[in-house]
C-alpha positions as CSV (number, residue, x, y, z in Angstrom):
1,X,-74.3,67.5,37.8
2,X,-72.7,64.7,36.4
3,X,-73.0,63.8,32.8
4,X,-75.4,60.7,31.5
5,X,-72.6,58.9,30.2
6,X,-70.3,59.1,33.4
7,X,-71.3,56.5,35.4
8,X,-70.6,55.2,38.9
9,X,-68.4,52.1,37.2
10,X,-66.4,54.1,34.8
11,X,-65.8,56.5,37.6
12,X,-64.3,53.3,39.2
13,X,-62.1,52.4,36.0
14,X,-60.7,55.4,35.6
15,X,-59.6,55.5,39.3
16,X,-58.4,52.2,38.7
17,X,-56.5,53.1,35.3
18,X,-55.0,56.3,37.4
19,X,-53.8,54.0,40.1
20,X,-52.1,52.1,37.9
21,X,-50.6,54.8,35.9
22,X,-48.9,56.0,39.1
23,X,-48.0,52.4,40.0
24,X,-45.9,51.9,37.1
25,X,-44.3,55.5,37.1
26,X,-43.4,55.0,40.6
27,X,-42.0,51.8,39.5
28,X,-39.2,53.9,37.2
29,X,-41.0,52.8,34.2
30,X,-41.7,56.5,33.2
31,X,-39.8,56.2,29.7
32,X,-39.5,59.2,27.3
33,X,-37.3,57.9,24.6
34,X,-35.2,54.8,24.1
35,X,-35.9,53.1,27.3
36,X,-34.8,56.3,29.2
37,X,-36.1,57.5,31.9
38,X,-37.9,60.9,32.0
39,X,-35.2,63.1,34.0
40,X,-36.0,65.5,37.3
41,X,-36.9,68.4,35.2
42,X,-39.5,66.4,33.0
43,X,-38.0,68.1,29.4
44,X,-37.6,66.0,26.5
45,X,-35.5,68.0,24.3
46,X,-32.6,69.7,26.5
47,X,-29.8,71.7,24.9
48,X,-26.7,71.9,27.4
49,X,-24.5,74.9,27.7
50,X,-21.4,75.3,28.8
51,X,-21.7,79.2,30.1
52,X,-17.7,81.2,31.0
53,X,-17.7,83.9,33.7
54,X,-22.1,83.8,34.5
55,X,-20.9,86.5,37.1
56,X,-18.3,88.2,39.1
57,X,-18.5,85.4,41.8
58,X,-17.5,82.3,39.5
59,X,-15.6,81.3,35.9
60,X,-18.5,79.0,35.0
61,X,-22.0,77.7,35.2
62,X,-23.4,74.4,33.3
63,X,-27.4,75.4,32.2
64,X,-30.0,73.9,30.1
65,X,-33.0,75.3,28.2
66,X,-36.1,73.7,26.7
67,X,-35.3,73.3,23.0
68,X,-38.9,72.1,22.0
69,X,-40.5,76.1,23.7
70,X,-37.1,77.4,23.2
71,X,-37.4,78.8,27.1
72,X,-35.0,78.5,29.7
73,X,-37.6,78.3,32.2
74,X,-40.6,75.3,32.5
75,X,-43.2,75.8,30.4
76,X,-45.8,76.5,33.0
77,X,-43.1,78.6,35.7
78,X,-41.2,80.9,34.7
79,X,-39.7,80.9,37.9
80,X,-38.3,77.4,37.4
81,X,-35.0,77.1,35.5
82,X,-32.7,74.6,34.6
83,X,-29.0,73.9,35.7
84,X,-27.2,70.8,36.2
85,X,-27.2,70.1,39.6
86,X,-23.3,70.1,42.0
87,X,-21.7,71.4,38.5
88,X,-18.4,72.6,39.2
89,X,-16.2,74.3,36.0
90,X,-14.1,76.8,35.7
91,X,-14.3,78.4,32.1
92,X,-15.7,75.5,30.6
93,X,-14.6,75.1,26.8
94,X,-16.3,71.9,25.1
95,X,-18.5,69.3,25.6
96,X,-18.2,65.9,24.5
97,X,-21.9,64.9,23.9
98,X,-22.7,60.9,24.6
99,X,-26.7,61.1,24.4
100,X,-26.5,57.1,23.9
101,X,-24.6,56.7,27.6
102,X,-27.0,59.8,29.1
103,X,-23.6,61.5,29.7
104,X,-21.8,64.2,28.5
105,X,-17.9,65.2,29.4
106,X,-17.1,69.1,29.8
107,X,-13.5,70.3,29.5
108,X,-12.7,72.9,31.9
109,X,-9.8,74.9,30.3
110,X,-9.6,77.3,33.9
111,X,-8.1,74.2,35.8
112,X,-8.2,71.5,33.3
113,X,-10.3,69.0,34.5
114,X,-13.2,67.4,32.8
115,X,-16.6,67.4,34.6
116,X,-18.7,64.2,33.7
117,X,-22.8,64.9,33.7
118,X,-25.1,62.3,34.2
119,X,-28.3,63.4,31.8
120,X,-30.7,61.2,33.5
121,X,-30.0,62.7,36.6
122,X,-29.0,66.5,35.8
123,X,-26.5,66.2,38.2
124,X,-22.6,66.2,37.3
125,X,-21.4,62.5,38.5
126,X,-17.4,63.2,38.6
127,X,-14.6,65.9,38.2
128,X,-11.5,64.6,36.9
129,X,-8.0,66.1,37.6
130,X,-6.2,67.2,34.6
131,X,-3.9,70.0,33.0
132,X,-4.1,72.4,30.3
133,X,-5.0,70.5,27.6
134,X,-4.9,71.5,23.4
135,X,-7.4,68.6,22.5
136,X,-8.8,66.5,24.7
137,X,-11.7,62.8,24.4
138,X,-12.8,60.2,26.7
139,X,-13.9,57.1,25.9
140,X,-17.8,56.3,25.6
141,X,-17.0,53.8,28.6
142,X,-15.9,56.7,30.2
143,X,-12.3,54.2,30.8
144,X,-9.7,55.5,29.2
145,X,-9.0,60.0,28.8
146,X,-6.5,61.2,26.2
147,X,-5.2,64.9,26.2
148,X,-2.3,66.4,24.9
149,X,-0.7,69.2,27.3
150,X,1.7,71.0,25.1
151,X,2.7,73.3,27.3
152,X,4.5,70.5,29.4
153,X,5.1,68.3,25.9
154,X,2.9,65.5,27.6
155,X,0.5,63.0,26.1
156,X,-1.7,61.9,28.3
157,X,-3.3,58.7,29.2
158,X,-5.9,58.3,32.4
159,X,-6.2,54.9,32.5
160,X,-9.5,54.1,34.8
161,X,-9.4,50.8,34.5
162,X,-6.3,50.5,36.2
163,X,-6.6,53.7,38.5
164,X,-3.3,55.8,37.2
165,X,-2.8,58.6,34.9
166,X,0.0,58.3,32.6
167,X,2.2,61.3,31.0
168,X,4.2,60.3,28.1
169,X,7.1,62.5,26.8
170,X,6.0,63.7,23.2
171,X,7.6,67.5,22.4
172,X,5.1,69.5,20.8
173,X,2.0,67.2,20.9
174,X,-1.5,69.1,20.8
175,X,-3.5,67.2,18.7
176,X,-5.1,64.1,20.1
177,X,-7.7,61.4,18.6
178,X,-9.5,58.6,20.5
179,X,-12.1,56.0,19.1
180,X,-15.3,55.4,20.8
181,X,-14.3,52.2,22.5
182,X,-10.8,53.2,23.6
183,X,-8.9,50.9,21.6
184,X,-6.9,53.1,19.3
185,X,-5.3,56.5,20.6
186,X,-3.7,58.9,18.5
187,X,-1.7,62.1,18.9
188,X,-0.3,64.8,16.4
189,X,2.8,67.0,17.2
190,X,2.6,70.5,15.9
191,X,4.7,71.1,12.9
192,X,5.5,67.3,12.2
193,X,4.8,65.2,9.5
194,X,4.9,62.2,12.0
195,X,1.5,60.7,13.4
196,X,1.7,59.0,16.7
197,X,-0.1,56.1,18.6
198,X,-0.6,55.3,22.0
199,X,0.3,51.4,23.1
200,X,-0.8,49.3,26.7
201,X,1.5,46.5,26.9
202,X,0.8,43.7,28.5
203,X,2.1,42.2,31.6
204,X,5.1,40.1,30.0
205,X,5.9,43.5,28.0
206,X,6.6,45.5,30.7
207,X,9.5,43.4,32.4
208,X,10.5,42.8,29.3
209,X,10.7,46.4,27.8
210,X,12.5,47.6,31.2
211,X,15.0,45.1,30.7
212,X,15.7,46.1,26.9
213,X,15.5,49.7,28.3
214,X,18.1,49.0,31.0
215,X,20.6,47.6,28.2
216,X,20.1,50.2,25.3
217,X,19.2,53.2,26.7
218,X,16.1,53.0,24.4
219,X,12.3,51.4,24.2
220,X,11.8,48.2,21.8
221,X,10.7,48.9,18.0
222,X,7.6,47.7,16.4
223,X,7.0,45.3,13.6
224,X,8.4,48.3,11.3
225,X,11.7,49.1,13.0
226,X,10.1,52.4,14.6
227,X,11.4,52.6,18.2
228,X,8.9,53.8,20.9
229,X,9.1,57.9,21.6
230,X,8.9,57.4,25.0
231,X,7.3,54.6,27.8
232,X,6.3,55.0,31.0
233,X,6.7,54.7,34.1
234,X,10.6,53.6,33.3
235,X,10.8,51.3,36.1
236,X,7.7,49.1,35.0
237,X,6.7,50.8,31.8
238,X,2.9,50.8,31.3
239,X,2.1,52.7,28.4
240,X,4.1,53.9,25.2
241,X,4.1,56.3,22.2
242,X,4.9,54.7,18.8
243,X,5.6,56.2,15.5
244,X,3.3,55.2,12.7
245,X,4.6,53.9,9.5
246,X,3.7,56.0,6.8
247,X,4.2,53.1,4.3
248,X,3.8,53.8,1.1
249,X,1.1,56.9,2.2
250,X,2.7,60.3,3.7
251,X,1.6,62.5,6.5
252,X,1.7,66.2,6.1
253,X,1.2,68.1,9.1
254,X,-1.2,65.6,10.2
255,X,-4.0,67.0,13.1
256,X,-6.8,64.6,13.5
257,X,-8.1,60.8,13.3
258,X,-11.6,59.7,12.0
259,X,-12.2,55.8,12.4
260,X,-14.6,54.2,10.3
261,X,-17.9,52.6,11.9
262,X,-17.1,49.1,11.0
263,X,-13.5,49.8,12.7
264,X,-11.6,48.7,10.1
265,X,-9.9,52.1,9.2
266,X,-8.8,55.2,10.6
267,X,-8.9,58.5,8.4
268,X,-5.7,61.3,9.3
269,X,-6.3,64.5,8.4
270,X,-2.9,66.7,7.1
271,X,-4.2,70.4,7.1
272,X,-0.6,70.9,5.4
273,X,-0.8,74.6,3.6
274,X,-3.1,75.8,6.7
275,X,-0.7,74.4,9.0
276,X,2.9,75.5,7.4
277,X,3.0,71.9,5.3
278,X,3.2,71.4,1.9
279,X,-0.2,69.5,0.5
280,X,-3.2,68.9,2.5
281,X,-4.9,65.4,2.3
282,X,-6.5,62.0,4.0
283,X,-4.5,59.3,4.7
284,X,-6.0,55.7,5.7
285,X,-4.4,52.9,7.6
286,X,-5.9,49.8,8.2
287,X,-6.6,47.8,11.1
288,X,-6.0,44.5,11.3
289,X,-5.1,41.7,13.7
290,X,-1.3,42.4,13.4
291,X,-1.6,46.3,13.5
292,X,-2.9,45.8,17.6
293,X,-1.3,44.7,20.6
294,X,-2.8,41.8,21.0
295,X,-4.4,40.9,24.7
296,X,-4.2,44.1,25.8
297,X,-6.8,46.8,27.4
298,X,-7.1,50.1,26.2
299,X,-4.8,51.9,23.1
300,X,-3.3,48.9,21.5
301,X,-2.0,50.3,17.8
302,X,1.3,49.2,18.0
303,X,2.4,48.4,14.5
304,X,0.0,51.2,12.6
305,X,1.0,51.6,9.1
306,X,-0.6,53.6,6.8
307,X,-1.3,52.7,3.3
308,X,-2.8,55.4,1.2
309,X,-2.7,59.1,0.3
310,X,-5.2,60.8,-1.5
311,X,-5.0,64.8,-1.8
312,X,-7.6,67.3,-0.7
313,X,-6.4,70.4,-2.2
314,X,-8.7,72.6,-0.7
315,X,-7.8,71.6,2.8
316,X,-8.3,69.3,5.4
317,X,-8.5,70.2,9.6
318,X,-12.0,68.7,10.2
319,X,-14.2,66.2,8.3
320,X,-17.3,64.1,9.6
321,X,-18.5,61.0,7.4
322,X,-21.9,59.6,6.2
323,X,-21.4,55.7,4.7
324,X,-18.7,55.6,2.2
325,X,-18.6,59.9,1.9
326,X,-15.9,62.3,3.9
327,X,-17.0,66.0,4.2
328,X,-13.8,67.7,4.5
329,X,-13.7,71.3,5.9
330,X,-10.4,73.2,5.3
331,X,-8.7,76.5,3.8
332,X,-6.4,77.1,1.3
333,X,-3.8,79.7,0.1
334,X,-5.0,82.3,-2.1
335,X,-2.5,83.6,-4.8
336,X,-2.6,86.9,-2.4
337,X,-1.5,84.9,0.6
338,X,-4.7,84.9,2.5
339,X,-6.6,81.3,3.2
340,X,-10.0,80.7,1.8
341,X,-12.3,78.4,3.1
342,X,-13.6,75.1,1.2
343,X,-15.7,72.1,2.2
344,X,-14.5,68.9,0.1
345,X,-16.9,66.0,-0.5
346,X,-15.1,62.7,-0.8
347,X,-16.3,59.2,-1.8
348,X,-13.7,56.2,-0.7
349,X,-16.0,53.7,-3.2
350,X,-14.0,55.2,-5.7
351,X,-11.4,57.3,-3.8
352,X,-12.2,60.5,-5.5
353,X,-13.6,63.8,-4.7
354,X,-16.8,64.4,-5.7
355,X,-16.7,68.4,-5.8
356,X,-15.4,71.6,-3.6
357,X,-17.4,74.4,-2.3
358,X,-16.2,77.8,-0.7
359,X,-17.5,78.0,2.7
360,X,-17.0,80.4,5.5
361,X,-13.1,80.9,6.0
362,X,-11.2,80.7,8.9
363,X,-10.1,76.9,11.2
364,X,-13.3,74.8,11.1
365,X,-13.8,73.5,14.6
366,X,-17.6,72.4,14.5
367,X,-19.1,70.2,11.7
368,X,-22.5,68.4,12.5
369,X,-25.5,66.9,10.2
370,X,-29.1,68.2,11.2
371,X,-32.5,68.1,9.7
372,X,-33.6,68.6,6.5
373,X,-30.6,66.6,5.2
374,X,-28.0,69.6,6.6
375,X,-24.5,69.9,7.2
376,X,-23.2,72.7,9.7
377,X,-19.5,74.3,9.6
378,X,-18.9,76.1,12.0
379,X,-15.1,78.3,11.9
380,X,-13.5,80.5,14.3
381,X,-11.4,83.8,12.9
382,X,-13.6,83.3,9.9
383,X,-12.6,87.3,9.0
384,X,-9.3,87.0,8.6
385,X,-9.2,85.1,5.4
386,X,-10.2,85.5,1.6
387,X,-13.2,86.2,2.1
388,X,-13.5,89.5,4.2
389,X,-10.1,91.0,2.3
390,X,-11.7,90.8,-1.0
391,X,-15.0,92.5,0.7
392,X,-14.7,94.2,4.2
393,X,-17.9,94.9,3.9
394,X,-19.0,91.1,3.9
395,X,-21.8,90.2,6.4
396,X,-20.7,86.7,6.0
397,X,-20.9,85.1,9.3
398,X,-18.8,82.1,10.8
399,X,-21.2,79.5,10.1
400,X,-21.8,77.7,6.8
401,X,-25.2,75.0,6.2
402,X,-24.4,72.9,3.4
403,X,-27.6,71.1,1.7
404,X,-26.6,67.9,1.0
405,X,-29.1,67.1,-1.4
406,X,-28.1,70.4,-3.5
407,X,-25.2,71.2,-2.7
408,X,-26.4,74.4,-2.0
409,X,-24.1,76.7,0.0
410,X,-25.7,79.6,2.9
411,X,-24.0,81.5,5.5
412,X,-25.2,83.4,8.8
413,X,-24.7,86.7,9.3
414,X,-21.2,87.6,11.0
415,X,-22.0,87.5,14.9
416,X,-18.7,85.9,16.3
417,X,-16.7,83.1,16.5
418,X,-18.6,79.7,15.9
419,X,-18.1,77.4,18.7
420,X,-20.7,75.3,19.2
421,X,-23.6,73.5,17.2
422,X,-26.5,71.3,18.7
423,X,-28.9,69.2,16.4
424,X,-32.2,69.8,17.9
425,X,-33.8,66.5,16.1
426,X,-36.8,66.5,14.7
427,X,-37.3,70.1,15.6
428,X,-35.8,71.2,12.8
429,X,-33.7,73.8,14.1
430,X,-30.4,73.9,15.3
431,X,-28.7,75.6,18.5
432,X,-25.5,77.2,18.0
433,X,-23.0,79.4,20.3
434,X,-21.7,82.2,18.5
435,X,-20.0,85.5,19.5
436,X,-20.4,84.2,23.0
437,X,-24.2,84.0,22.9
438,X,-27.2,81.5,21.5
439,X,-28.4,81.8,18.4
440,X,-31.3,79.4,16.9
441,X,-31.5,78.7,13.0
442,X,-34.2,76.7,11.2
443,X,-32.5,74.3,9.1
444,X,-34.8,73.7,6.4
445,X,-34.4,77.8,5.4
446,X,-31.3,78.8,7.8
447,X,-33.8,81.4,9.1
448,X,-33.0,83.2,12.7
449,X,-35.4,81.8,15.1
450,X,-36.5,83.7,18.3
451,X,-33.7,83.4,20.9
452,X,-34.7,85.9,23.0
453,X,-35.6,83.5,25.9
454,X,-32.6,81.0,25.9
455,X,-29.8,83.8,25.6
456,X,-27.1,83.9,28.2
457,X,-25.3,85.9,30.5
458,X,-21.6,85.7,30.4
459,X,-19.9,83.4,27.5
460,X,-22.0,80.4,25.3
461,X,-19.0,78.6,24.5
462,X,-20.6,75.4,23.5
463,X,-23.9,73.7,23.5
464,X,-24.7,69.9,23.3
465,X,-28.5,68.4,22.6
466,X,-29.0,66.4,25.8
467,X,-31.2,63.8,24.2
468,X,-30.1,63.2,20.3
469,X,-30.8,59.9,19.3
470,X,-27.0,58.8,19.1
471,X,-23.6,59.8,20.0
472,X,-23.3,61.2,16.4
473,X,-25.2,64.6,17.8
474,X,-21.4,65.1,18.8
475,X,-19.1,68.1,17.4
476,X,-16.3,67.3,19.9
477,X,-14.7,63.9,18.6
């Protein structure tokens, strides 16, 4: 019997209301967050992993998992799980997480292509052809792919835009660096103190460096008298590798490129004790009008120069920024030989560093804010330093959270390699791959959360949070 208050017209509105509702929804106006639309599987907070050898039958699988339930099933079915839809990888390694393009780019180190995934859609959109690559970034326009192969001493430039994929003769390369739009590419060479950049010339260029080719059996120099390291193709060069100046900064085993937000620097990273050098540091070099290739599409720093040094003594492979401050992760030698791991917090409003903190040893791959104003180091090896020689008995796991409002310092308990973090926003709790599996941490305590119902069968080897608010919930850049 139906209640007083339910009347024969409100019956009516509400039908009318529902109506609507299912109007607009089949309309694709069914938003969830920042004017995207609700994807197939209807889960709002999606952590991506990138799963090697699921089973005897294939070298990869691409699954997600409900990060707000932690479940890898729906809520309400547990018969109902979640994979990303025509994936095809072979031991997938990283993933490039673009949450702001609803895409994310997974490198496949069994064949070396990269898959591109679609978020909105689940569904992986395109597998691009590639080679064993060290390091390897696409653009957020998804244009322009840089990888270094140093097995075949290639750099490597897939140009989109223009449909070919360019190798350019660098010995040794296996470090590369791209910016978000594409516009400045850098690579490293292993044991070198010289820093590299990758050039498009323009139409007039490329007659014109053919014909200076032709008659001096070398490429043109830049503004600083640095002749290119190679150009190709040779018979209508396309792209080139330039030396960068060092100026009146150094480079000392140099292994990565930041680039400021405003895009008016780029930060190199010299590991340089941790990587056979002498003095580990950040070096900046301006960009300016005159430093680019004017006109041209794509990698355009053709007359880099660097102008500043400063040291990082406790080392410097990885850093991530927040404003004016660099968080530098890096080891350095011990008086006993062995490396000991330290995260450096640097200010460039006065070019100084603020203060150094021992952090999990080993090579710091992973480094991502969180919640609870966090910051996440991940290392991999982290047992063969300092640390675990002075105490074998240490539980002291690979990955480090770093308060940034105390400076507080906590590690994990030892589980594996760390190599993978996700930022679960607003959760507060992070996702992590570690020792091959999933782990879940609460960031405002670094407690072990449940992860009983998310774990994996095969190898986690990285994870990505589907639907962060930016592309800054990124630890492969």
């Amino acid at each position: 019997m139906l209640r007083p208050w339910f009347t024969p017209r409100l019956a009516s509105f509400i039908l009318v209301l529902l109506s609507a509702t299912l109007f607009l929804a089949g309309c694709g106006k069914n938003y969830y967050f920042a004017g995207r639309n609700l994807p197939p599987s209807g889960v709002t907070n999606r952590v991506l992993i990138a799963i090697q050898n699921p089973s005897a039958f294939t070298k990869g699988a691409l699954t997600f998992v409900d990060a707000y339930y932690d479940i890898r099933h729906a809520y309400n079915n547990i018969n109902e799980t979640f994979s990303i839809s025509g994936a095809s990888v072979s031991v997938p390694l990283t993933i490039q997480n673009m949450p702001e393009e609803q895409a994310g780019a997974v490198y496949n180190s069994g064949d070396g292509s990269l898959s591109l995934i679609n978020y909105s859609t689940e569904k992986q959109s395109t597998d691009l052809a590639g080679s064993a690559a060290a390091s390897i970034f696409i653009s957020r326009n998804q244009n322009y792919l840089l990888s270094a192969d140093q097995t075949a001493h290639y750099v490597v430039i897939n140009d989109r835009t223009i449909g070919k994929t360019i190798p350019l003769n660098l010995p040794g390369v296996y470090k590369v660096s791209l910016n978000a739009s594409g516009t400045l590419g850098l690579a490293f060479v292993q044991n070198s103190n010289t820093a590299y950049s990758l050039v498009h010339l323009t139409g007039p260029q490329q007659t014109t460096y053919q014909a200076y080719f032709a008659s001096n059996g070398t490429w043109p120099a830049n503004t600083y008298g640095l002749a290119a390291q190679d150009c190709e193709p040779q018979n209508l060069p396309v792209y080139c590798v330039y030396p960068i100046s060092p100026g009146t900064a150094s480079f000392d085993r140099p292994v990565k490129a930041l680039f400021s937000p405003d895009g008016s620097s780029i930060y190199v990273l010299s590991c340089g004790p941790e990587c056979g050098g002498q003095a580990s540091a950040v070096t900046t070099i301006p960009i300016t009008t005159s430093s680019l290739n004017n006109g041209s599409l794509g990698p355009a720093g053709i007359n880099l120069q660097a102008n500043a040094t400063y040291p990082i003594p406790g080392g410097a492979t990885n850093a991530i920024g927040n404003g004016t401050t660099l968080y530098l992760s890096g080891q350095s030698v011990q008086p006993d030989g062995y490396l000991a791991g330290n995260l450096t917090v640097f200010s460039f409003t006065n070019n100084q560093i603020l203060g150094t903190y021992s952090i999990s040893d080993g090579t710091h791959n992973k480094m991502l804010f969180a919640d609870d104003n966090t910051l996440f180091v991940g290392s991999v090896q982290c047992q063969s330093g300092e640390r675990y020689h002075l105490d074998p008995a240490s539980s002291a796991g690979c990955l480090t959270l770093f308060n940034l409002s105390t400076n507080a310092v906590s590690f994990d308990t030892y589980k594996g390699d760390l190599t993978g973090i996700a930022d679960v926003e607003g959760l507060h709790k992070i996702y992590v791959a570690e020792g091959g599996q999933i782990y879940i941490y609460r960031t405002t305590d670094f407690a072990a959360l449940d992860n009983s119902d998310v774990t994996v069968v095969g190898t986690a080897a990285d994870v990505a949070y589907m639907d962060g608010s930016s592309d800054a919930n990124n630890t492969t850049y």
